[in-house]
ZATI-804028 format. One record per residue (C-alpha): residue number from 1; x, y, z. Coordinates in nm, 4 decimals. Last residue first. Example, Ala and Ser with C-alpha at 12.3 -4.5 7.8 and 13.67 -1.06 7.14 Angstrom:
2 | 1.3670 | -0.1060 | 0.7140
1 | 1.2300 | -0.4500 | 0.7800
END
This chain:
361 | 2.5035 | -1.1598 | -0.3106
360 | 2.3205 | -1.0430 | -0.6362
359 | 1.9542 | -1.1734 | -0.5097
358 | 1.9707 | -1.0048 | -0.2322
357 | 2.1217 | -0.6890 | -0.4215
356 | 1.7870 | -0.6928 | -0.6244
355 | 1.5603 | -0.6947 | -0.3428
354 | 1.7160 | -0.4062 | -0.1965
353 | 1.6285 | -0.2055 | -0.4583
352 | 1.9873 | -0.0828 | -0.6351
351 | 1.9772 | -0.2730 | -0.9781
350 | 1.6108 | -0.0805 | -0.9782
349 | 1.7640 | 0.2443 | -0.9188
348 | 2.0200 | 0.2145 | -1.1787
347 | 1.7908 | 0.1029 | -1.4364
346 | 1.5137 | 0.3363 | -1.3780
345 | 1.7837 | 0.6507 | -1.3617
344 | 1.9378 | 0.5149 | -1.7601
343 | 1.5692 | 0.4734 | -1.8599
342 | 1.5003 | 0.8832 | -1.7204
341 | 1.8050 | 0.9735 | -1.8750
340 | 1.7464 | 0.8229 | -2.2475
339 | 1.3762 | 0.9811 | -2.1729
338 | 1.5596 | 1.2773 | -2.1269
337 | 1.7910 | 1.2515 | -2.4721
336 | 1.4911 | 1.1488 | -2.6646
335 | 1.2976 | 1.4596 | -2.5405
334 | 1.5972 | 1.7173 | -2.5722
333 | 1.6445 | 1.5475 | -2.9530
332 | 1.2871 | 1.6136 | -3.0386
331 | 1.2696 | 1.9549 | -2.9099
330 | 1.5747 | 2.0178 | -3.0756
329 | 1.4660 | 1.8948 | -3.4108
328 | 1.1338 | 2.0778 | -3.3678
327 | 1.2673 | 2.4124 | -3.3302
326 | 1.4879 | 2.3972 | -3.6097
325 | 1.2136 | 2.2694 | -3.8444
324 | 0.9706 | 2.5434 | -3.6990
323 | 1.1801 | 2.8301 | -3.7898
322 | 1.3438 | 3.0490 | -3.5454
321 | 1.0294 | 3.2740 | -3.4419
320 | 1.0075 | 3.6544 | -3.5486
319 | 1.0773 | 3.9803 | -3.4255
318 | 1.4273 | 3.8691 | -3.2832
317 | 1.3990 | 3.9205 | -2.9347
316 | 1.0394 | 3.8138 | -2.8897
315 | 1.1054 | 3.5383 | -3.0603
314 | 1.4163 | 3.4121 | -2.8553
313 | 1.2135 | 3.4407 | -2.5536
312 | 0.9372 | 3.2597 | -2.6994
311 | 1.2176 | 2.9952 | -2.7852
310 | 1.3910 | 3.0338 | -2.4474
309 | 0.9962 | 2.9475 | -2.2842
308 | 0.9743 | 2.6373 | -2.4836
307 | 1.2980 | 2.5301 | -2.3622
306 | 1.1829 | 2.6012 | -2.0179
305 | 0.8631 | 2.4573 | -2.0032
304 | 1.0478 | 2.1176 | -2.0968
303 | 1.1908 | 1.9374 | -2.4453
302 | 1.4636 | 2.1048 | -2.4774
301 | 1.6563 | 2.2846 | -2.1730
300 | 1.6191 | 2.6173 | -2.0005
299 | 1.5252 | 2.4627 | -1.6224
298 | 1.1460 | 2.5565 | -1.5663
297 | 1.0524 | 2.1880 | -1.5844
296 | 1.3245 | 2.0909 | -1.3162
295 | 1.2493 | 2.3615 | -1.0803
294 | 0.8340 | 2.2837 | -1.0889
293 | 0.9194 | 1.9080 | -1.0730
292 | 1.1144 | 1.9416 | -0.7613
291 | 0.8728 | 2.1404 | -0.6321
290 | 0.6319 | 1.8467 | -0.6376
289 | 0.8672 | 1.6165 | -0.5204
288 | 0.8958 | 1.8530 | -0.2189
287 | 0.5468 | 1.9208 | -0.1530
286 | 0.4225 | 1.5316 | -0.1818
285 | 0.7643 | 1.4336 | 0.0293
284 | 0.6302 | 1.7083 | 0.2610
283 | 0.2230 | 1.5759 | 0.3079
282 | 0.3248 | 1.2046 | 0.2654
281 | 0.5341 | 1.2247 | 0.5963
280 | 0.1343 | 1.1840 | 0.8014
279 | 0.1602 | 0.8639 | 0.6492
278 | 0.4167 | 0.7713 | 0.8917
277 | 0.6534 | 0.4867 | 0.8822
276 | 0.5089 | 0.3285 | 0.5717
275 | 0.4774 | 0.6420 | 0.3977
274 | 0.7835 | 0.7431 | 0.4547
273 | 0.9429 | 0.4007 | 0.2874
272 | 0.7099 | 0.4154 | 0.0170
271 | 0.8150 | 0.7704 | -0.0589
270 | 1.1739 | 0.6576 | -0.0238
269 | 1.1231 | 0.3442 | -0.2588
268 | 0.8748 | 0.5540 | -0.5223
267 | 1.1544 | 0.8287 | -0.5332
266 | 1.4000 | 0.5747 | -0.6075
265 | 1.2128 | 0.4059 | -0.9214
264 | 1.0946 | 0.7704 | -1.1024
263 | 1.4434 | 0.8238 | -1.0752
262 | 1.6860 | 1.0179 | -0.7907
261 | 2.0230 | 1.2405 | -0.8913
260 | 2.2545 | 1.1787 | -0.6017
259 | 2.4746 | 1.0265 | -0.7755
258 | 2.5273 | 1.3140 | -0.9622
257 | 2.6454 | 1.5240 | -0.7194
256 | 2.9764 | 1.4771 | -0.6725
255 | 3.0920 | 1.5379 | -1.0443
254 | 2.7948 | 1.7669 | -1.0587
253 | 2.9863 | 2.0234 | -0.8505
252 | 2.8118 | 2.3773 | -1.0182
251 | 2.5383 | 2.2216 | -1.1513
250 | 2.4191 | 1.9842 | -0.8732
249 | 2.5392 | 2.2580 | -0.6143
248 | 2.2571 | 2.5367 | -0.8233
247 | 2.0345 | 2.2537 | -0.8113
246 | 2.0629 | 2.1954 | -0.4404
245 | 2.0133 | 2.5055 | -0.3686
244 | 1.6861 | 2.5465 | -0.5785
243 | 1.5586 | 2.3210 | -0.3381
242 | 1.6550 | 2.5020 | -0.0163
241 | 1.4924 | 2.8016 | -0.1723
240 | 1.1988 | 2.6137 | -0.2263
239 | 1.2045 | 2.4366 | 0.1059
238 | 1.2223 | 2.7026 | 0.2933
237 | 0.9956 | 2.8998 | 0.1051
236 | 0.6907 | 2.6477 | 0.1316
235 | 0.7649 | 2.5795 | 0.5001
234 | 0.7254 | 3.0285 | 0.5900
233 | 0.4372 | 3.0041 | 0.3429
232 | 0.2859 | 2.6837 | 0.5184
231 | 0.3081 | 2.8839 | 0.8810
230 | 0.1402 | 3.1756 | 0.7769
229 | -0.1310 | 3.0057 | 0.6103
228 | -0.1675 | 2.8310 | 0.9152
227 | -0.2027 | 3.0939 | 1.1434
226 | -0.4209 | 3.2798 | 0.9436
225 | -0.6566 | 3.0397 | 0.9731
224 | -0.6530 | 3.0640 | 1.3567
223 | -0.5141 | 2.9416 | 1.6701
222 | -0.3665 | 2.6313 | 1.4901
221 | -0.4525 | 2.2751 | 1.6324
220 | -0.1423 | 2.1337 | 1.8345
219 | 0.0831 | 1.8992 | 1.7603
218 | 0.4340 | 1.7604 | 1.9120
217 | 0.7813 | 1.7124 | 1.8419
216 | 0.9729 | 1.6253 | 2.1620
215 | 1.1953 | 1.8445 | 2.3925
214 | 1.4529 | 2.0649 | 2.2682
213 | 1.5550 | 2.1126 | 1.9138
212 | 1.8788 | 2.0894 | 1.7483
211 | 2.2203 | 2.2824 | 1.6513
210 | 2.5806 | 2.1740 | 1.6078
209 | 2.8194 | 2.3890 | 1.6977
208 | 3.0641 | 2.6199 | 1.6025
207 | 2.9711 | 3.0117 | 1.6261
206 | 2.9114 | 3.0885 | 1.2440
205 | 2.8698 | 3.3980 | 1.0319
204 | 2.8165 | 3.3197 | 0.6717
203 | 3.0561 | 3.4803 | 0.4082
202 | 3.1623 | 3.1639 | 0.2453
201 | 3.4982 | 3.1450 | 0.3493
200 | 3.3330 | 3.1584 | 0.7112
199 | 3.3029 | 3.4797 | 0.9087
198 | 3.3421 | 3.4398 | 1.2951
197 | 3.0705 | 3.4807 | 1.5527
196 | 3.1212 | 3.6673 | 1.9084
195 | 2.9704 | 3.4771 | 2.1772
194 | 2.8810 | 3.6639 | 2.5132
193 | 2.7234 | 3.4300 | 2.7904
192 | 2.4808 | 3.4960 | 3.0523
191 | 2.3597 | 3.1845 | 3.2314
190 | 2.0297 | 2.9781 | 3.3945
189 | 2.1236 | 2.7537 | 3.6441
188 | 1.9111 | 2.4312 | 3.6746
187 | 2.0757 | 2.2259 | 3.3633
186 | 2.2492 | 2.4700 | 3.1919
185 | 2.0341 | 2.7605 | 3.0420
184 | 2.1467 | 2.9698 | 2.8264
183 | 2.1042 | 3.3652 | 2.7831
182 | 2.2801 | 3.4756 | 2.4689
181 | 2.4609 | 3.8452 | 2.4525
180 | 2.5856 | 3.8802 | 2.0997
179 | 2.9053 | 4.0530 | 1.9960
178 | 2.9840 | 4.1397 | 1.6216
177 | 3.1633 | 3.9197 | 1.3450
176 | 2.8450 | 3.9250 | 1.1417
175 | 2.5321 | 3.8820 | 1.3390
174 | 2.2823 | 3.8791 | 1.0316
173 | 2.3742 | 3.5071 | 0.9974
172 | 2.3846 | 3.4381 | 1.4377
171 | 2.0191 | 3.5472 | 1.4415
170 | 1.9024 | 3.3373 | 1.1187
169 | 2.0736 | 3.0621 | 1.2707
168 | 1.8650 | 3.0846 | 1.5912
167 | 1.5523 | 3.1526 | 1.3891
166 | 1.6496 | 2.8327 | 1.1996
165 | 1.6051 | 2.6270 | 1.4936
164 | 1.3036 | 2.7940 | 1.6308
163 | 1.1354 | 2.6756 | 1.3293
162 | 0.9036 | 2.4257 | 1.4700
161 | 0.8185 | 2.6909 | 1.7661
160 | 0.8929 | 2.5817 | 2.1040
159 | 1.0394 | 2.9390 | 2.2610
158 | 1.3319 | 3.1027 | 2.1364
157 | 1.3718 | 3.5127 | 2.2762
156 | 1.4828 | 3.7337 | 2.0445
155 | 1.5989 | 4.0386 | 2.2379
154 | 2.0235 | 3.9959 | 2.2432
153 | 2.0232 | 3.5920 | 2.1593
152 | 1.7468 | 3.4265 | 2.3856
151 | 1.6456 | 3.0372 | 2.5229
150 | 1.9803 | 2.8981 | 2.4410
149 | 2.0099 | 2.5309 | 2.6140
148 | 2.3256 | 2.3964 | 2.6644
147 | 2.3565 | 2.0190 | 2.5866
146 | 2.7526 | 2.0290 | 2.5415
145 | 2.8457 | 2.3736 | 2.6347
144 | 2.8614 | 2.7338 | 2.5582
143 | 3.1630 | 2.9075 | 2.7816
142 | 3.2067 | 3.1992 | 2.5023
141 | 3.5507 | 3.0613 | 2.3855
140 | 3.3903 | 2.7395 | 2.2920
139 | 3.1011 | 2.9250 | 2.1284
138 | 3.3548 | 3.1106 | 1.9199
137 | 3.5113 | 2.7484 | 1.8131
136 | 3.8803 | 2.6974 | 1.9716
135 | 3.7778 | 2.3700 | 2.1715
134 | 3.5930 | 2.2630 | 1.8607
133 | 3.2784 | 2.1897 | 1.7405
132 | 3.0696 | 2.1966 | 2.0243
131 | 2.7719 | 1.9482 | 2.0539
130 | 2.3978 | 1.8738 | 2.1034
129 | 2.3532 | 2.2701 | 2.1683
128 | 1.9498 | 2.3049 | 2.2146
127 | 1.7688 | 2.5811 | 2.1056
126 | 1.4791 | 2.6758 | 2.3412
125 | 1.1079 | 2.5867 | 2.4460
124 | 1.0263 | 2.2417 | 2.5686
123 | 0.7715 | 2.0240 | 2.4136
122 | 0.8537 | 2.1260 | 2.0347
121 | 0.6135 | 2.2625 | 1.7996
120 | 0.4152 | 2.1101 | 1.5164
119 | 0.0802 | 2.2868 | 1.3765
118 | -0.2026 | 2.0641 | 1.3536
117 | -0.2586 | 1.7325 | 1.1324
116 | -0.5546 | 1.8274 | 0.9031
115 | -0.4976 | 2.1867 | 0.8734
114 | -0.1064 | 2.1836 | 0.8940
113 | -0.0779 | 1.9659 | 0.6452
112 | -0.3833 | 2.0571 | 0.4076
111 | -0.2050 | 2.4204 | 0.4417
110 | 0.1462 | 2.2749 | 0.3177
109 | -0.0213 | 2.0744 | 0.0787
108 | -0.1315 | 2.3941 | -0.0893
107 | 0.1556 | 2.5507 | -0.0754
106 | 0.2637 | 2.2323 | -0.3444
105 | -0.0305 | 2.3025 | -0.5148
104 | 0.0756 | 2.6258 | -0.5822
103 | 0.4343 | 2.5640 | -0.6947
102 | 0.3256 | 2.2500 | -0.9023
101 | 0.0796 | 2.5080 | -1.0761
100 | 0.2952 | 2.8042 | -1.1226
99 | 0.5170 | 2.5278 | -1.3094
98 | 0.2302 | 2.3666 | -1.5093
97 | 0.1703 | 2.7472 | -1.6484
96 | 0.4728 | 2.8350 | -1.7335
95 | 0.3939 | 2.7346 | -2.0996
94 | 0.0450 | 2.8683 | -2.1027
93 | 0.0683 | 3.2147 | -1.9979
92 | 0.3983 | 3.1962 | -2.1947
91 | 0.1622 | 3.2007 | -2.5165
90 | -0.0713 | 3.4366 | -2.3829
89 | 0.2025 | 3.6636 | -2.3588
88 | 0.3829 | 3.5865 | -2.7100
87 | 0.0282 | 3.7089 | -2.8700
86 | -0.1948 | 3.3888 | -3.0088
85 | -0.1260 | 3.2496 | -3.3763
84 | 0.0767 | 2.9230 | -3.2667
83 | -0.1687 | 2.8747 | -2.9952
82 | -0.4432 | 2.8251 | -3.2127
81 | -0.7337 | 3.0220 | -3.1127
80 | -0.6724 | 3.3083 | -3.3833
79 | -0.7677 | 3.0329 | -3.6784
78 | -0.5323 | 3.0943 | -3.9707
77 | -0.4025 | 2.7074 | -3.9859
76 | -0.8031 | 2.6514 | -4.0177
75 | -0.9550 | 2.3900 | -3.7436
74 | -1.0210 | 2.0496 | -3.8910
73 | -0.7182 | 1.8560 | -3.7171
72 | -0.6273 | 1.5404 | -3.8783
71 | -0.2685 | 1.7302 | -3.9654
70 | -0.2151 | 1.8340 | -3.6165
69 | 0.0298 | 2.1130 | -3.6568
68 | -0.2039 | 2.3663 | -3.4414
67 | -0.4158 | 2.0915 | -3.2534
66 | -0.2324 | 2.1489 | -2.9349
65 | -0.1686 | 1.8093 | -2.7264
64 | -0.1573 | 1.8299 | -2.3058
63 | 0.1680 | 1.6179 | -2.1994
62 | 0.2184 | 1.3624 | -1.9403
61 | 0.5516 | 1.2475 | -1.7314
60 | 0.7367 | 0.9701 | -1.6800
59 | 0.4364 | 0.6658 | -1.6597
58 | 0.5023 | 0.4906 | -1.9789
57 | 0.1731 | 0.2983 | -2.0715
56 | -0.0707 | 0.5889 | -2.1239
55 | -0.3642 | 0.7417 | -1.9958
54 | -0.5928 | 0.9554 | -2.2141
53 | -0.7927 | 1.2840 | -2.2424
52 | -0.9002 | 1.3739 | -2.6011
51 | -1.0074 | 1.7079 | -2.5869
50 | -1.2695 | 1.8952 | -2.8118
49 | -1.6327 | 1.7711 | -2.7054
48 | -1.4829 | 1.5129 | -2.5347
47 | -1.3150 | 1.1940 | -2.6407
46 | -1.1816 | 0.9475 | -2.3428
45 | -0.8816 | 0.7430 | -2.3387
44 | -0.7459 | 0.4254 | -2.1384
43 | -0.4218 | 0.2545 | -2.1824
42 | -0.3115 | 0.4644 | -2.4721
41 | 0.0791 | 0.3376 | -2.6323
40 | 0.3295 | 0.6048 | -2.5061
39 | 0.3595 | 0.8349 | -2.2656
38 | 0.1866 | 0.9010 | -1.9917
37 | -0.0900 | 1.1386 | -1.8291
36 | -0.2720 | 1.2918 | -2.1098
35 | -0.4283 | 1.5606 | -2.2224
34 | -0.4888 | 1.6077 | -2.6064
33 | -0.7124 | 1.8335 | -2.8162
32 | -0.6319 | 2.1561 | -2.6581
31 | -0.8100 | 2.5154 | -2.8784
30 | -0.6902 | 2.8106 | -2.7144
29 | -0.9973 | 3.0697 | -2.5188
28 | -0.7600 | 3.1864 | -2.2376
27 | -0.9523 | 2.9908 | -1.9397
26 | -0.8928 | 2.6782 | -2.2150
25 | -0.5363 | 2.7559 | -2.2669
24 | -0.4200 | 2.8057 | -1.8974
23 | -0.6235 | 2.5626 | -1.7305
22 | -0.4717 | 2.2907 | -1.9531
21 | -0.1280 | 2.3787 | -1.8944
20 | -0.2019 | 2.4349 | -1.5198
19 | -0.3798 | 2.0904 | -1.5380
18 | -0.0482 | 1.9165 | -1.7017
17 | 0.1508 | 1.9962 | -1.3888
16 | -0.1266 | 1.8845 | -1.1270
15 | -0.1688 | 1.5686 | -1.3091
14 | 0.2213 | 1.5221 | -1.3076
13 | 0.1929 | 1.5580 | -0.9298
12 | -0.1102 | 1.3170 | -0.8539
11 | 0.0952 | 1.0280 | -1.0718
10 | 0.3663 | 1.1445 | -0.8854
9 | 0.1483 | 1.1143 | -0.5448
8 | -0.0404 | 0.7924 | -0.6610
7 | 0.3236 | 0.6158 | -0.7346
6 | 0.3881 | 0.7078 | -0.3504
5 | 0.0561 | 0.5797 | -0.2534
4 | 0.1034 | 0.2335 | -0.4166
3 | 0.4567 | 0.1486 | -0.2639
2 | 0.2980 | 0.2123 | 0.0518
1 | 0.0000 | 0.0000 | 0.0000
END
């Protein structure tokens, strides 16, 4: 059942991403006559009134079909409605849409989250130090400890919020190399302590330790709506920006980072591996995966959003469009070379599964 609900959420996920598509050309007046969830041969179709909607065997992606170079098609090459013949606007409208959509949706699941389980927080209020870098670490030298507890940095004061970990780090970022008066508390005695942060290589103030919660994750219902919209903005950007970190390290170190690079097959395993733990874990691998996808199809490369969107770009730049054989010979080759990828990610995950190396040894 595990296994099942993780395939449900990317099968959930590319259904989101082709909606916005969809959403985006009807609400605008463009003829669709294809949306489907698959590639490949048709497993199951339906004809409406315009739009053919189908599943398909190959389950990496989906795609929502324009009549415009559809030779069956009965609509006039000259018909305004065609998405070839609309304004470059209403054209990127449509393009970015699946992206604005995966974004959304994955807010969205931030709210059902924190609406359906309750907001988290921590039993005891504070930032706990598990551990001190180093004997010559600016904490060191301040008198922090092993298992310290910081409950306030100059006026901030930490109680149990879920993010009281990052507010910490936040504090000590826009420190730079000047003073800051923390009050700890060790054990029964409650301190005053004076750290003074150091600049890393990489510009970010640090003290030296290692950072964690206090007391045990718990739930409570949110005060008001508010409330949770807050909190699911301050999770959605968090992990976006933390998302779009990792991309920028996968293309700046790829060397390392490739293997790190997850298929259709390994983000089924770790989804079915949350969800058999805790279902309530569904709710951020559904975000996540699902801004993963928004990043990914935004990236400037043939045969996604953002290919299509460097051609508009391109357009509107020149006056004109580069011609459609040119365009369509690198939108084929960017889809043969991803599909190439996504194969080359199925096999290595599979040979990975755990049921596979059994069988190996």
């Amino acid at each position: 059942m595990s296994v099942l609900a993780a395939i449900a959420v990317i099968a959930l996920l590319i259904f989101v991403h082709e909606s916005g598509h969809f959403l985006a050309a009807r609400l605008q007046g463009i003829h669709v006559n294809r949306f489907s969830i698959g590639f490949g041969p048709i497993l199951w179709k339906y004809q409406g009134p315009e739009t053919e909607y189908a599943l398909r065997a190959i389950p990496l992606g989906g795609f929502v079909g324009f009549p415009d170079d559809d030779p069956e098609s009965e609509i006039p090459p000259e018909d305004p409605d065609l998405l070839k013949n609309r304004p470059i606007l209403d054209r990127a409208i449509v393009i970015s849409a699946g992206v604005v959509a995966n974004l959304l949706f994955a807010y969205l699941v931030f709210v059902a989250q924190f609406t359906a389980i309750g907001v988290p927080y921590f039993t005891e209020p504070g930032v706990l130090i598990p551990q001190v870098i180093s004997e010559t670490s600016p904490a060191a030298v301040a008198g922090i400890q092993a298992n310290d507890v910081i409950l306030k940095a100059d006026d901030q004061v930490f109680g149990s919020e879920y993010n009281v970990v990052q507010s910490f780090v936040d504090v000590i970022g826009d420190q730079g190399d000047q003073p800051l008066n923390l009050t700890v508390q060790r054990a029964d005695q409650v301190l005053t302590l004076t750290v003074t942060p150091e600049v890393s290589n990489s510009g970010k103030s640090i003290i030296g330790v290692q950072l964690g919660h206090n007391g045990d994750l718990d739930y409570r219902q949110a005060n008001t709506v508010f409330e949770v919209l807050a909190i699911s903005a301050r999770e959605f950007q968090g992990m976006f920006l933390q998302t779009v970190q990792g991309f920028a390290m996968l293309i700046t170190n790829f060397s390392e980072m490739a293997s790190q690079v997850a298929g259709p097959v390994r983000i089924v395993e770790q989804g079915a591996g949350l969800a058999s733990n805790n279902a309530a874990t569904l709710f951020p691998f559904t975000a996540i995966i699902s801004i993963n996808l928004a990043i990914i199809n935004i990236l400037p490369l043939p045969a996604l959003d953002g290919g299509q969107l460097a051609f508009l770009l391109i357009e509107a730049l020149r006056g004109r469009p580069l011609p459609d054989r040119l365009q369509e010979n690198v939108m084929q080759t960017g889809l043969v070379l991803l599909l190439g990828l996504g194969i080359f990610l199925i096999v290595r995950d599979t040979s990975q599964l755990e049921i596979f190396q059994d069988l190996l040894q």
